[in-house]
N, C-alpha and C positions, 0 to 999 in steps of 0.2 A: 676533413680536407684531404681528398685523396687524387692521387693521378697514379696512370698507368705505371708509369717509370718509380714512382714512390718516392721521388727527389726531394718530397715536403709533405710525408705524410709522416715522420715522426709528431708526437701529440695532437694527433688527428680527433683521436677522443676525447679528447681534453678541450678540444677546439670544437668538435662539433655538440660535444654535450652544453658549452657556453652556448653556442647559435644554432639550434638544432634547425632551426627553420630556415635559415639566412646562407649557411656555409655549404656551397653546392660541392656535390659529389662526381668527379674529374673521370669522364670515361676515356680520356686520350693525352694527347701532351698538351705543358703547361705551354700558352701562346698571351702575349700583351693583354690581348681581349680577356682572358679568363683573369690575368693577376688583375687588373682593372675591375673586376668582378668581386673578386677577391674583397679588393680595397673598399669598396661601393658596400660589404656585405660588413666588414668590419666598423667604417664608419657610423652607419645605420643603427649600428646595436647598442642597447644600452647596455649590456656588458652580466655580471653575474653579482648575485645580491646579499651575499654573505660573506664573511673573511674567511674562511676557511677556500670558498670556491674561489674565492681573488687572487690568494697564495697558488691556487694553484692555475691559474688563467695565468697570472707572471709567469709562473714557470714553464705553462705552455709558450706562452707568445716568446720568453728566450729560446727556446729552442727552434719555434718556427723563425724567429730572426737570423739565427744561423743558419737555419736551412734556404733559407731564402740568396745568404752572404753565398752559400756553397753552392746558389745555383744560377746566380748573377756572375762568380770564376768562371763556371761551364759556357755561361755563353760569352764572356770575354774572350777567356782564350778561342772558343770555335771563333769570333770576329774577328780578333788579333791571326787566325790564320789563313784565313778569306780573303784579309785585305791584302796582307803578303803574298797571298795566289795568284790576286788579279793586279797587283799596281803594278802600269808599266816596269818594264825591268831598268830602262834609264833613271829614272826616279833614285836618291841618292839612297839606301838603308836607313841612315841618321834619321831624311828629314820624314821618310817613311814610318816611321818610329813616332817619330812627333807629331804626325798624324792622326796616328791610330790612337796615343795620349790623349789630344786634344781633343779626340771623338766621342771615347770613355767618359774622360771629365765633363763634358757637357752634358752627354748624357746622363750622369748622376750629379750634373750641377754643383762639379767641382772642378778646380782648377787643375790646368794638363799636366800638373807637377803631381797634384793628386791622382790624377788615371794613370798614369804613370806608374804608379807605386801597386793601382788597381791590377795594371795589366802584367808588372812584376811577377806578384801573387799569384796570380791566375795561373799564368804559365808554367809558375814551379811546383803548382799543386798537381796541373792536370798531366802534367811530362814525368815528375821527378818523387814527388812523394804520395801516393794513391791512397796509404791508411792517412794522412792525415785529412787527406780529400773529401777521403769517406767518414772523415766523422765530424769533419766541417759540414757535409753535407745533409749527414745524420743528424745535427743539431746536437753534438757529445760536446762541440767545442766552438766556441763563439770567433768572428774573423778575427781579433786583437790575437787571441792565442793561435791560432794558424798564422799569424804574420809573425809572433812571437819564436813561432819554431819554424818557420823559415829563416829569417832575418839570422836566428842564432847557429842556423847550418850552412848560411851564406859562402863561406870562407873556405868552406869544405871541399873534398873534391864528391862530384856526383854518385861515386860508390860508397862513400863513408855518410852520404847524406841518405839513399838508400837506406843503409843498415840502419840510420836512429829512426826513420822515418817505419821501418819494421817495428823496432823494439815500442816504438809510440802504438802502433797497431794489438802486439802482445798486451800490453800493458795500460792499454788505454780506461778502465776501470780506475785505476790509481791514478793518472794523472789531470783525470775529470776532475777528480776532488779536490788538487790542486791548487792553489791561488796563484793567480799571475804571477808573482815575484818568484811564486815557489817553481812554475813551471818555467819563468825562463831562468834560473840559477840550473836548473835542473837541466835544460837541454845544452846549456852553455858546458857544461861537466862534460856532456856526454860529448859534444862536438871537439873540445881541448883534449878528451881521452885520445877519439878516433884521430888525430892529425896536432900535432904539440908543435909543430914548427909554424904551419900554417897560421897561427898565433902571434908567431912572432911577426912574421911578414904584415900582417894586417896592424900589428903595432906602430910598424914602422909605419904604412901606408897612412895612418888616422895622424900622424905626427904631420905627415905635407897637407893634411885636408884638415887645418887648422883655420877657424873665423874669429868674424866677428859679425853679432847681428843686434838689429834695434828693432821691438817692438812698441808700439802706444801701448801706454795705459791710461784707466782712467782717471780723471782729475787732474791733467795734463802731465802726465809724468811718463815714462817710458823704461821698459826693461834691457838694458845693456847687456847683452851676456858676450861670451867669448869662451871657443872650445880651444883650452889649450895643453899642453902636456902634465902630468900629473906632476910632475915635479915642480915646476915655473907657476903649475895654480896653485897647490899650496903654499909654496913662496910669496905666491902674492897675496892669497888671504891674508898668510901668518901676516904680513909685514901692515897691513890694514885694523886688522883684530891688536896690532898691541899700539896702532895709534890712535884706537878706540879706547885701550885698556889706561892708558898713561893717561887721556883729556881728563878724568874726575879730578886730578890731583891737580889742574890749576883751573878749577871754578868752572870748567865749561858744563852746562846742563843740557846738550844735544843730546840724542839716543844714541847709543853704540852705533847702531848700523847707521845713522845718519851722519857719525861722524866717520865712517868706514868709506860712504860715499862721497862726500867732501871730501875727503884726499885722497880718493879714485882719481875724481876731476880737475881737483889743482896739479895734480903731481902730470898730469898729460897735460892739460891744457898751458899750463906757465910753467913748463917745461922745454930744453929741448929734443928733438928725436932722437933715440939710441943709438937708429942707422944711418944719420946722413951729420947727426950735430949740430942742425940746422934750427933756428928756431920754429915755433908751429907757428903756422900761417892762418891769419883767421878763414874761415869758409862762407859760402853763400848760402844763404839760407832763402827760398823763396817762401814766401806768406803772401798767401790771396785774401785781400781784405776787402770791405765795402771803406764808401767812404765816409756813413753815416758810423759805421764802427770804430774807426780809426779817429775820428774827432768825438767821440763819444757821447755821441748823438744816437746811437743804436746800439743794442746790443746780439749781431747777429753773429754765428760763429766764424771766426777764420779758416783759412785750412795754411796747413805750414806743411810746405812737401817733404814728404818721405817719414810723419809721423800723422797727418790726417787732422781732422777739426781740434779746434782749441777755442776754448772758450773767448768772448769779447775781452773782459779784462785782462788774461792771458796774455789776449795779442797786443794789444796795445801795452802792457809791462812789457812782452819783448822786443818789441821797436825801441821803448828807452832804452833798457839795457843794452843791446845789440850797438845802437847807439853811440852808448855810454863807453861801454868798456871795450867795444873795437876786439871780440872776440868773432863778431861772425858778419860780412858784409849780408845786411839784408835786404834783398832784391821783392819790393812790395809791388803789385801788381792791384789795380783799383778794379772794380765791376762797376757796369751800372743799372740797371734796370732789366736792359732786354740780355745784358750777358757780356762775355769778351768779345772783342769789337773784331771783325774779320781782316786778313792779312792776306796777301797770293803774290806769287812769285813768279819769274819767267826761267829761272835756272830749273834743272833735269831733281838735284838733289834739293832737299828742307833747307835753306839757309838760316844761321843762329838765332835769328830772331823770330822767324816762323817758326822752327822748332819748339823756343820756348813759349811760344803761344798755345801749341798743342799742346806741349808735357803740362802747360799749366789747367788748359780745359781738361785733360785725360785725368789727371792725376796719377793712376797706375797702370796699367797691361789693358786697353779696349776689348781684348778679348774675353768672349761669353766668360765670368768665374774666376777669372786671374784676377791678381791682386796683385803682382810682381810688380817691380821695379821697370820705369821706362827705360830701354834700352835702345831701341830701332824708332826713327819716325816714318810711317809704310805709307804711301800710298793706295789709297781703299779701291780705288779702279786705278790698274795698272798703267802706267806711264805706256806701256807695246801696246794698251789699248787706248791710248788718249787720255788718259786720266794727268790731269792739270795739277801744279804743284799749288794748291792752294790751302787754306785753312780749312774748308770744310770737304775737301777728299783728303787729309792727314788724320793717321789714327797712328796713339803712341801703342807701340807693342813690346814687351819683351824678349828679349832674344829666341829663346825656344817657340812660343807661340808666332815671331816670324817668320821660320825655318817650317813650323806646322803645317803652313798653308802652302807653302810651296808647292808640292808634289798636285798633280793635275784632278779635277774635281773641284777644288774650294774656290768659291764663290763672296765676295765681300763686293756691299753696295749702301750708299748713303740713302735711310727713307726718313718718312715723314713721323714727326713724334708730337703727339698732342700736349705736351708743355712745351713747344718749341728748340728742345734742347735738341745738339749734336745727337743722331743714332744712326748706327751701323747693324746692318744684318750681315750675318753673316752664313752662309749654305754649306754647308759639310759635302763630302761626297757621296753620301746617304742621301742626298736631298732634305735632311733636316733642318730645317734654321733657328737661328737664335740673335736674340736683338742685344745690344747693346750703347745703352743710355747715358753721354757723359755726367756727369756728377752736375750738381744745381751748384753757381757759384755763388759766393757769400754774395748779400744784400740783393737777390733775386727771389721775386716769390714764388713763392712751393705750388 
């Protein structure tokens, strides 16, 4: 598997000895049509028929996997620099930016936070560190550890990032061998050598970019985490762990950690707040339910915003409780058949209730791969061009992916979708498009 430039001919031999017949030999550059080629040739094969050659087909294909991550940078950053050639100059930087994110992501059919991170990488490799470029590119190091010795030279200033990004190039035999943990302890050394104060400032800086975040899990349960200072987290362990330690001694048979999270939850919830002393106010919770589910007549899944489907019984347990104990007002929403019933307005902006008919159809970001939180409710055809404040020209979007579309080129229009449901195209300034399908609401068939 060769090409002129050699960008992906590390384990070519290894690659063309598995497919001698299949794996064409590159007289020029690598172009869509030939990786497409590529792909179609890979597919097709049944592969190599011994362990000994499979061991070493893995080791081919990681390295051509890198090589491939080092030459998807290459042509990131050359589009990250094209698009900043040609967009109007009035066009804001920021949402210019957001753009070119949301372009990436789509393209690799991940969300603008993710191309984002894509177009990062790209830019620091092909500007700022060239051995590590080149051996991301060579397939010496896979893209986790090129993001790993960026990410850990971040902080640095561009000459001190230089020099480790040399010593990676000297020394790059050594640090192949490496295991993740060992290479980034390892470059984090080298980055705190070259600048020790810069350390500190980034301590302070991670102190105000302190969260809190909620993911699903499954079985209806979710992961609470919170990024907080080292001292106030083990504080709050310690004081968790010895209310776990003490429960054996009066009969309780919960698991440690289960009683670690019981008095996570009582101590916030039936408590009051630290900063204001006020007591906690229950929250709204909304849950999309059928109405064959909710009387228990069905068992179809719910969804409850801002953690996604939950089982039938689930939801109806958390109507009682919610209910019951007056910790969260729940704001239930019915379906019926053909879906959520439509809503249109004659005011400029979304008003409260159309709004929450969108966020409740969308459920997260309408844009291609996002999964973000609804933030903006947009207009699909522009209000300056006629576009009517109704339920089916509203898509809920995210803050960043609305600021995306700004800059001149994108393209968003309501078509047609063969399960009936809410779909949005959307056209890049590429002229690429990509469709977006609101979610099936409960007790709607598939």
């Amino acid at each position: 598997m060769r090409d002129g430039s050699g960008l992906l001919s590390v384990g070519s031999d290894s690659v063309e000895h598995m497919f001698p017949s299949e794996m064409p030999v590159l007289p020029g550059a690598v172009t869509p049509e030939v990786l497409d080629t590529w792909i179609a040739a890979l597919t097709r094969s049944a592969g190599p028929g011994d362990d000994h050659t499979r061991i070493d087909a893995l080791a081919a294909i990681s390295r051509l996997t890198a090589a491939a991550a080092g030459y998807a940078a290459a042509v990131t950053a050359e589009f990250v620099r094209s698009q900043r050639g040609v967009t109007h100059r009035a066009e804001k930087v920021e949402r210019i930016n957001r753009s070119i994110n949301a372009q990436v992501g789509m393209a690799r059919r991940e969300s603008p936070h993710a191309g984002g991170r894509r177009v990062g990488l790209a830019m620091v490799l092909t500007t700022e560190m060239p051995h590590t470029f080149s051996a991301l590119r060579a397939g010496r190091i896979d893209e986790w550890r090129a993001t790993i010795i960026a990410r850990e030279t971040a902080c640095i200033s561009r000459e001190d990032r230089g020099a480790i990004d040399a010593r990676i190039g000297a020394d790059l035999d050594r640090l192949e061998s490496l295991s993740v943990r060992q290479l980034e302890k390892e470059i984090r050394e080298w980055a705190y050598q070259a600048d020790r104060e810069v350390f500190v400032r980034a301590a302070e800086q991670a102190v105000k970019d302190r969260r809190v975040s909620l993911r699903p899990l499954p079985g209806g349960m979710a992961r609470l985490s919170a990024t907080v200072p080292l001292v106030e987290g083990v504080a709050v362990y310690a004081a968790l762990r010895r209310a776990a330690d003490a429960a054996p001694h009066t009969g309780d048979e919960r698991s440690g950690g289960a009683i670690m999270v019981d008095t996570l939850v009582d101590r916030v919830l039936h408590t009051t707040t630290p900063a204001t002393g006020m007591p906690v106010v229950p929250v709204e919770v909304n849950l999309t339910i059928s109405d064959t589910t909710l009387f228990g007549r069905g068992n179809e899944p719910a969804h409850c915003e801002g953690f996604g489907p939950i089982p039938a019984d689930l939801a109806r347990d958390l109507v009682v409780a919610a209910d019951a104990e007056g910790l969260a007002t729940l704001r239930r929403v019915y379906t019926n058949p053909v879906g959520i019933v439509a809503m249109e307005s004659r005011s400029r902006c979304f008003p409260a209730g159309l709004g929450r008919m969108i966020r409740t159809r969308d459920r997260t970001c309408r844009m291609p791969y996002c999964d973000a939180p609804i933030r903006h409710i947009d207009h699909i055809t522009p209000v300056a061009a006629g576009g009517p404040t109704t339920f089916a020209n509203g898509q809920g979007l995210c803050a960043g992916c609305n600021h995306a579309k700004q800059p001149s080129g994108w393209v968003t229009r309501t078509v047609a979708h063969p399960s009936g449901r809410h779909a949005v195209e959307t056209i890049t300034p590429t002229g690429h498009a990509y469709r977006s399908v609101a979610p099936r609401p409960p007790g709607v068939p598939a």
